[in-house]
C-alpha positions in Angstrom: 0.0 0.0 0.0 1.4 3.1 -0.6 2.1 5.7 2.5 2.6 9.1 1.8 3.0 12.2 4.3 2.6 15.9 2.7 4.3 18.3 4.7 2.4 21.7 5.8 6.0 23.0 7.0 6.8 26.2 5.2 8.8 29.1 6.7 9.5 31.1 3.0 12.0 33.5 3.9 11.9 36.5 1.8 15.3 38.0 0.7 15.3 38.7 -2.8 15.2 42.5 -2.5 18.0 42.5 0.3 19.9 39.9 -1.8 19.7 42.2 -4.8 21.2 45.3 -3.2 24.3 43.0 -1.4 25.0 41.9 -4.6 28.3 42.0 -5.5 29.9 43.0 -8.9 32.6 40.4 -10.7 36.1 40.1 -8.8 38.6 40.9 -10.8 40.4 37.2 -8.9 37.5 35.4 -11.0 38.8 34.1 -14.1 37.3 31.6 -16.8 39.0 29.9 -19.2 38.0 27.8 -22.7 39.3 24.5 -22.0 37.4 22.9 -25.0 35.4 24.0 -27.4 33.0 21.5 -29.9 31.9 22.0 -33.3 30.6 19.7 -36.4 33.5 17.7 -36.6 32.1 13.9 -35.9 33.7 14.3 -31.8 30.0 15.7 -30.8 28.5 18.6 -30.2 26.0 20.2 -27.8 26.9 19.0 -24.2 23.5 18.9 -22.0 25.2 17.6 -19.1 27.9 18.0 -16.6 31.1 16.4 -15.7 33.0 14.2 -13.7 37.0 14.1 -12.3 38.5 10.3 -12.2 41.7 10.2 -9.6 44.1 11.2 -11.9 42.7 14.5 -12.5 40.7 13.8 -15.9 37.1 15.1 -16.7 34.5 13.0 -18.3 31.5 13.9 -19.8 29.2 13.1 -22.7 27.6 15.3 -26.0 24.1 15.3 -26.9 24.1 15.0 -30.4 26.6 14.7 -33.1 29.4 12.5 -33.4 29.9 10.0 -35.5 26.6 8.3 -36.0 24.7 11.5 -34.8 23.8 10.8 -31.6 26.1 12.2 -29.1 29.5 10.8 -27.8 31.1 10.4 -24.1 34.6 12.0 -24.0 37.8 13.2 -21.8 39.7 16.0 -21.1 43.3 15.4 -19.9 45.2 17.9 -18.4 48.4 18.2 -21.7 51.3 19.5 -19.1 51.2 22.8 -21.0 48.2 24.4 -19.8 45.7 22.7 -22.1 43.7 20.0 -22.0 43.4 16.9 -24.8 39.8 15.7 -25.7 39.5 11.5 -26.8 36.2 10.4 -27.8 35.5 7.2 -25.4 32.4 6.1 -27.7 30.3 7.2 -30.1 26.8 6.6 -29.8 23.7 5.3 -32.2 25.3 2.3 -33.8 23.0 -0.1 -34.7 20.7 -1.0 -31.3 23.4 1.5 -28.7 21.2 4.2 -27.1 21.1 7.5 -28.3 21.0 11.4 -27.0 22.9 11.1 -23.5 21.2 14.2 -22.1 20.5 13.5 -18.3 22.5 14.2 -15.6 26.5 13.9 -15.1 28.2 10.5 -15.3 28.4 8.6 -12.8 32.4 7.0 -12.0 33.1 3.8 -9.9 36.8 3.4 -7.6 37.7 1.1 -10.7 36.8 4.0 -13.0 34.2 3.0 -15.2 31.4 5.0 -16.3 27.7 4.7 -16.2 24.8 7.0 -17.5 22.0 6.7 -19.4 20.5 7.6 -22.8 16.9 9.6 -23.6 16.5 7.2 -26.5 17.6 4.4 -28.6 18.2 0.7 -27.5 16.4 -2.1 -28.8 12.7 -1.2 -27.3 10.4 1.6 -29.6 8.3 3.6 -27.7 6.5 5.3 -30.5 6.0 4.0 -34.2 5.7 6.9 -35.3 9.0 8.2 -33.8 11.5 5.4 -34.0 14.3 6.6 -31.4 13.7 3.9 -28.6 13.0 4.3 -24.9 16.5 5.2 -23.9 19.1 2.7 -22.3 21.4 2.2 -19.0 24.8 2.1 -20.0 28.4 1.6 -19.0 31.7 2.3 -20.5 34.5 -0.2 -18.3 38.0 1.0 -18.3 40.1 -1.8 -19.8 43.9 -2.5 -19.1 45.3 -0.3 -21.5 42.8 3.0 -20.9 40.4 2.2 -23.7 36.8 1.8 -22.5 34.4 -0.7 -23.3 30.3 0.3 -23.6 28.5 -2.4 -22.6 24.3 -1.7 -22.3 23.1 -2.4 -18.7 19.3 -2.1 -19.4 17.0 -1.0 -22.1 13.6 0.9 -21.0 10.6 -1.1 -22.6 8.0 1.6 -22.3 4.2 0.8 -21.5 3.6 -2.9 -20.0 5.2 -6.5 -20.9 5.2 -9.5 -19.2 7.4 -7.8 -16.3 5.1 -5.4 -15.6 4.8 -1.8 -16.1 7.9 -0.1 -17.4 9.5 3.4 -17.0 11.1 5.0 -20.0 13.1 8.3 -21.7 15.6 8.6 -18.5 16.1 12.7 -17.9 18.7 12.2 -15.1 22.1 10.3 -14.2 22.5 7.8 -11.9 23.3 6.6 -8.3 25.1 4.0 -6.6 25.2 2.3 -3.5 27.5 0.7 -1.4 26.9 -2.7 -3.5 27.0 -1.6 -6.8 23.4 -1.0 -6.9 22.1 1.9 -9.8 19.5 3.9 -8.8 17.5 6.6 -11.6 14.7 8.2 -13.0 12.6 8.0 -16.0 10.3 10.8 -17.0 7.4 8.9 -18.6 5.6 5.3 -17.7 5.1 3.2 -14.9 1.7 2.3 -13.1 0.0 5.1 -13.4 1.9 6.4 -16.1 -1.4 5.8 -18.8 -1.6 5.5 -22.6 -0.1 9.0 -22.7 2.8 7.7 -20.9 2.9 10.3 -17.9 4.0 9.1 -14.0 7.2 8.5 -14.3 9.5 6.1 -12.3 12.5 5.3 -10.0 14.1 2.4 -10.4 16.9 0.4 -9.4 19.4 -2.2 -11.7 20.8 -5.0 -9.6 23.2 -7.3 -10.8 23.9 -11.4 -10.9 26.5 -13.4 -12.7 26.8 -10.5 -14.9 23.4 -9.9 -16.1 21.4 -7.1 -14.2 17.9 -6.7 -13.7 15.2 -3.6 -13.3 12.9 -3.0 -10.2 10.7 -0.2 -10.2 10.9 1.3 -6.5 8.2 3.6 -6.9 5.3 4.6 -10.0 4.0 8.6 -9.8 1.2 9.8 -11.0 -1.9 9.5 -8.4 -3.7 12.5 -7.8 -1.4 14.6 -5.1 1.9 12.6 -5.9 4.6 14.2 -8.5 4.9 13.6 -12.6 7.8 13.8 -14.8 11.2 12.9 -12.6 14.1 13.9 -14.5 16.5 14.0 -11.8 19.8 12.3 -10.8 18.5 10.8 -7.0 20.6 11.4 -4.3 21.0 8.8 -0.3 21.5 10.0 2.5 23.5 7.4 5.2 20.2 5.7 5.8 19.7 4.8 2.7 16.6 6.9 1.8 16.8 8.3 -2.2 15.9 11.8 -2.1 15.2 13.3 -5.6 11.9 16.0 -7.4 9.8 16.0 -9.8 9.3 18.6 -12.5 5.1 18.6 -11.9 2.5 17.2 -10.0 -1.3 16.8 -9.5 -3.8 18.4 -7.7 -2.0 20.4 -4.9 1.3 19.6 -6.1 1.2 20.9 -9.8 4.3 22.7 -9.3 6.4 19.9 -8.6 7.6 18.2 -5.4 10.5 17.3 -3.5 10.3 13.4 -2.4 11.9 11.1 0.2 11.8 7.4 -1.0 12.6 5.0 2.6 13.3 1.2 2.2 11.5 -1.3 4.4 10.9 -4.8 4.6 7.4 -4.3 2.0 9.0 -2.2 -0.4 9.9 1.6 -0.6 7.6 4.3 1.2 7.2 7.7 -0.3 7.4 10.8 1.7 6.4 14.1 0.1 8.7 16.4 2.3 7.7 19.9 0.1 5.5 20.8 -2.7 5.9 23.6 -5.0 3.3 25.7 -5.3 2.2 27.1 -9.2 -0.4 30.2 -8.0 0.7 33.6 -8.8 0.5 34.8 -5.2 3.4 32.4 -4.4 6.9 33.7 -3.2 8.5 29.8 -3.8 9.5 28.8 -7.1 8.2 25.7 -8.9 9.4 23.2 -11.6 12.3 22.1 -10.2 14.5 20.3 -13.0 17.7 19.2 -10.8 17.6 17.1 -7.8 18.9 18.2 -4.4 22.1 17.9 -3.0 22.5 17.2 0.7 24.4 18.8 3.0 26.4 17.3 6.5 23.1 18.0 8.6 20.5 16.2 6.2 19.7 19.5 4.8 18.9 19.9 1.0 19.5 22.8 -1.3 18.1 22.8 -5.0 16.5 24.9 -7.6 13.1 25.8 -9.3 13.2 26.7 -12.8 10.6 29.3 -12.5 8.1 30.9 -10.1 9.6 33.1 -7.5 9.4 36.7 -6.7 10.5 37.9 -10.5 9.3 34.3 -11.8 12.9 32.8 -12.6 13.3 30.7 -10.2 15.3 30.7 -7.1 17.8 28.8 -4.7 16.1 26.5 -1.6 16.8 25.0 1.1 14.9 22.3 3.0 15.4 21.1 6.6 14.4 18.6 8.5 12.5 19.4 11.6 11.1 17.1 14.8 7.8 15.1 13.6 9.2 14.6 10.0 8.0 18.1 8.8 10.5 20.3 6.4 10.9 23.5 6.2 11.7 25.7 3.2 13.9 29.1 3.3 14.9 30.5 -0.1 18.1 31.4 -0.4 18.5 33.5 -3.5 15.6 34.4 -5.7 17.2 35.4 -9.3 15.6 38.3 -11.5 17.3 39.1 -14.7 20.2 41.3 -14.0 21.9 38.5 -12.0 20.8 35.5 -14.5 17.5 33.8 -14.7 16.3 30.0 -15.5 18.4 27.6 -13.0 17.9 24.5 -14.7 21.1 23.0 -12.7 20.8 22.1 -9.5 24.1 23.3 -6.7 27.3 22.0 -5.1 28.4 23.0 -2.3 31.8 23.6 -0.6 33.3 22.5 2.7 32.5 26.1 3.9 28.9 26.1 3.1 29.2 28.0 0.1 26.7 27.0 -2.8 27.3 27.2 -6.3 25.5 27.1 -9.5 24.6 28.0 -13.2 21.8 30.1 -14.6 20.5 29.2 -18.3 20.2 32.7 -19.5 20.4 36.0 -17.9 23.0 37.9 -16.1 25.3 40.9 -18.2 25.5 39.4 -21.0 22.3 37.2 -21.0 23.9 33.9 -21.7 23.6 32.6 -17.7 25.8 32.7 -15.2 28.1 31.2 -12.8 26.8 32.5 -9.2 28.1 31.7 -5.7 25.9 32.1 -2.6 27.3 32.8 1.1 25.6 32.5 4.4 26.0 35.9 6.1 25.1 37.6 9.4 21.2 36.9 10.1 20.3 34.0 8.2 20.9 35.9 4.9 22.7 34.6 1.7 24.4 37.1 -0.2 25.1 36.3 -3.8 28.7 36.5 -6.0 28.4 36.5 -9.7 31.7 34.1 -10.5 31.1 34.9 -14.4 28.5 35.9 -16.8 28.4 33.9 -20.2 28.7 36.3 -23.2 27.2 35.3 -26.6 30.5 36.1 -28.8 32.8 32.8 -30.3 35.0 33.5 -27.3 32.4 32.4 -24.8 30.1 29.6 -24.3 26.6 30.2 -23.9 23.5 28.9 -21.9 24.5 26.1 -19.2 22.2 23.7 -18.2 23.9 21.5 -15.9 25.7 21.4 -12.0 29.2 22.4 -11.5 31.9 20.4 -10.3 34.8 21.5 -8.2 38.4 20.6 -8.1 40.6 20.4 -4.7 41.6 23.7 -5.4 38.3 24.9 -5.8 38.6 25.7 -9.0 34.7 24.9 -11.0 34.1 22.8 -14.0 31.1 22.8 -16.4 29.2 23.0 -20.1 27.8 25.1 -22.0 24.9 24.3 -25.1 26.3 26.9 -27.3 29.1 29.2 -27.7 32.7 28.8 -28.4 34.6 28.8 -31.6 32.8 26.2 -33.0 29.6 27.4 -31.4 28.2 23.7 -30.3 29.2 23.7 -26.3 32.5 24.6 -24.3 33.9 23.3 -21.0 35.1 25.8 -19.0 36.9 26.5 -15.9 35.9 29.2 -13.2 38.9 30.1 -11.0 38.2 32.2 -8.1 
């Protein structure tokens, strides 16, 4: 049966207007630097997600479309010794029955350095006749002995219902791991409630055995109250719950929610612990894209797309409070002059500090990189790290998290932009 609690916690702390006028301009320290730029040259193009280090100091990540059979590629970036960086294309995707589009979330890197992600389409399952791109695969690229990788398809999403039962498909997010090699995602369409339209949505988990692994579906949305349309990476805390959102909802909850997925000896329980709220009277964002991130006290920060007090979206956090309730203070509510559109969600630093990307906005209304700081009061006060420019000297338009190096330097994409003007990786050093 399933359980579900709906949290009336909500302490919205307004500080948009005092975050606004403690804004501070662009340090001169802050610099960003090209470290790769694509264009139409078979190696991809267009990278939708973000990036990954391995030990040695390399960055892995994956373009959308492209390549050499025109679905996107995964690829590295090794440091050259001279100040540059070297991109190798691991694999290319859309040969024959290999998925296709790897838009959803950063790769995911095991302590023997393979890769896993997933695809939005292909594999060997169609989900609509009349548009042949498959449901989207699980996939894994294993390091081999002499630093070639290997892709090897985990899973391919069925769509609809088969002889297993109802099936989640198109995956919008990365993946997780736990302590057993267990994968944990998100699909944005199917599952038990999902319908002949295909909406619900799913989290699942892929176990293995003698090599082979297997799909469970941990939990179907769709009933009337519950979220729709998961496209985020989930994230566990050291009990073991999955925490994750969804982009929508229904009834109450149109605006999306964040959820709390708890293991037990009948299956998983969902708790809603917030719901976004859609009305125009509303102070909170909605739609959040991105999961959440947690933080050393169970705390979770995240984003909303839209809503807010300009209505392009702002920065939360949620904590937990005695009885289960959560309660949500915004951190940062974004207005145009200081980028708009977080589709990312954060990182944060040993310090506290959160960062992030803006889609568009900021001075030169390409997005942003922004860093928030907890200051006297409870207030956040906001640092704009760099603002993305639409000349071939720039990338444009991020879309994805950041990553940060031990000297807390940040990593990420862009769409657009750069010489070739298909996507950049860039470095922000503070």
């Amino acid at each position: 049966m399933r359980s579900k609690k709906v949290s009336s916690g909500l302490n919205v702390v307004l500080t948009a207007l005092i975050a606004i006028l403690v804004m501070g301009p662009d340090a001169a320290a802050q610099t960003e630097k090209i470290l790769h730029g694509f264009s139409n040259n078979g190696s991809g193009e267009s990278p939708y997600t973000g990036l990954v280090f391995d030990s040695a100091g390399n960055l892995y990540g994956t373009t959308g479309a492209a390549g050499a059979y025109g679905a996107g590629t995964v690829f590295e970036l090794s440091p050259n010794g001279s100040g540059g960086w070297t991109q190798k294309v691991l694999h290319q995707f859309g040969n024959g029955a290999d998925g296709q589009s790897p838009w959803g979330g950063s790769l995911l890197i095991d302590a023997a350095g393979n890769l896993y992600g997933t695809t939005r389409y292909g594999g060997t399952s169609l989900c609509d006749s009349l548009n042949p791109v498959g449901c989207g695969t699980v996939f894994e690229l294993v390091h081999n002995s002499d630093g070639n990788f290997t892709e090897k398809v985990l899973h391919n999403f069925g769509g609809g219902t088969d002889e297993d039962g109802p099936n989640g498909y198109h995956p919008y997010g990365g993946l997780a791991m736990d302590s057993a090699g267990n994968l944990y995602g998100t699909t944005l369409y199917g599952g038990t409630y999902g319908g002949t339209e295909g909406f619900g949505g799913v989290v699942f988990e892929l176990s293995q055995s003698d090599g082979n692994w297997s799909e469970q579906l941990l939990w179907s949305f769709g009933l009337e109250g519950d979220g729709t349309f998961p496209q985020c990476t989930p994230v566990f805390d050291k009990a073991g719950n999955l925490y994750g959102t969804t982009l929508s909802g229904s009834g109450s909850s149109d605006g999306g929610i964040v959820f709390e997925l708890s293991p037990g000896a009948s299956g998983w329980t969902e708790n809603i612990i917030f719901q976004f709220d859609v009305s125009g009277d509303s102070q909170t964002g909605n739609s959040p894209e991105a999961g959440v991130v947690l933080d050393a006290n169970g705390n979770l920060y995240g984003t909303t797309g839209y809503g807010g007090s300009y209505y392009r979206g702002d920065v939360f956090e949620l904590s937990p409070s005695e009885g289960g309730s959560w309660a949500e203070t915004i951190l940062h509510t974004f207005g145009y002059g200081d980028g708009n559109t977080p589709d990312s969600g954060v990182i944060l630093d040993a310090a506290g500090n959160v960062y992030g990307t803006t889609f568009m906005g900021g001075k030169g209304g390409a997005g942003t990189v922004y860093k928030l700081s907890p200051a006297a009061g409870g207030l956040w006060t906001e640092t704009i790290l760099h603002d993305f420019r639409t000349t071939v000297s720039d990338g444009n338009f991020p879309e994805t998290s950041l990553v940060m190096d031990s000297h807390g330097n940040l990593y990420g994409t862009t769409t657009t932009g750069g010489t070739g003007n298909e996507g950049t990786v860039f470095e922000v050093t503070p």
